[in-house]
C-alpha positions in Angstrom: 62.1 -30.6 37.4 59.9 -31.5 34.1 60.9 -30.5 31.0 57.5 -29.4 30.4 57.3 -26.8 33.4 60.9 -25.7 33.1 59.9 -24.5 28.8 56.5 -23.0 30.4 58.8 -21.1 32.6 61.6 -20.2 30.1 58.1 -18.9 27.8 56.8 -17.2 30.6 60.4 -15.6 30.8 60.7 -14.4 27.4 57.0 -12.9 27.1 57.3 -10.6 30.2 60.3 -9.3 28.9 58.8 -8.6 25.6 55.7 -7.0 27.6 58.0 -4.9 29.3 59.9 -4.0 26.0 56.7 -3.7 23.8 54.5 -1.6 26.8 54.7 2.3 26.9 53.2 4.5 30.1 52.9 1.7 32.2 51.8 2.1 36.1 55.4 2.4 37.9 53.5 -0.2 40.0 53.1 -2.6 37.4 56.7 -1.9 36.0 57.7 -2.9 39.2 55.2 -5.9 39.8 56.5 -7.4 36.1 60.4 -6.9 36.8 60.3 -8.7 40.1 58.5 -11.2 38.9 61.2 -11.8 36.1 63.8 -12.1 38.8 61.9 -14.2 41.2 61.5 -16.7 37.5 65.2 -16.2 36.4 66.6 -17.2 40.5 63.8 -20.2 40.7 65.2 -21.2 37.2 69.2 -21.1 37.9 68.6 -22.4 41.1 66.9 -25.7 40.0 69.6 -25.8 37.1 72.1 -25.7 40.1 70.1 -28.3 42.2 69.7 -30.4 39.0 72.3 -30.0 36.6 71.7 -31.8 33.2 73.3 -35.0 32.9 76.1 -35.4 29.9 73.3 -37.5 28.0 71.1 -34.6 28.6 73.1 -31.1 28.1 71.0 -27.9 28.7 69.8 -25.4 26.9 70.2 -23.4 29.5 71.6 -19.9 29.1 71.3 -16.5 31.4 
């Protein structure tokens, strides 16, 4: 995976959380839409770490 699409990912992480964090009477809908689309993110992005761990030249920065 690029480095580039994994730190879009990891951005895209950290701004719905602060959405859902930030965002008051939100449709229970669109509560819902946001969270699962969080965990569908976080399982694609441990799931290529697994399938591509970092090599010891390389170590991650990633953390869950």
């Amino acid at each position: 995976m690029s480095k580039a699409l994994r730190n879009s990912r990891q951005i895209t992480i950290e701004r719905l959380r602060e959405f859902l964090k930030e965002s008051v009477n939100l449709e229970p809908e669109l509560e819902q839409f946001i969270k699962t689309l969080l965990l569908t993110l976080e399982f694609s992005e441990q799931e290529n770490f697994n399938q591509f761990p970092p090599s010891p030249d390389h170590p991650s920065k990633f953390q869950h």
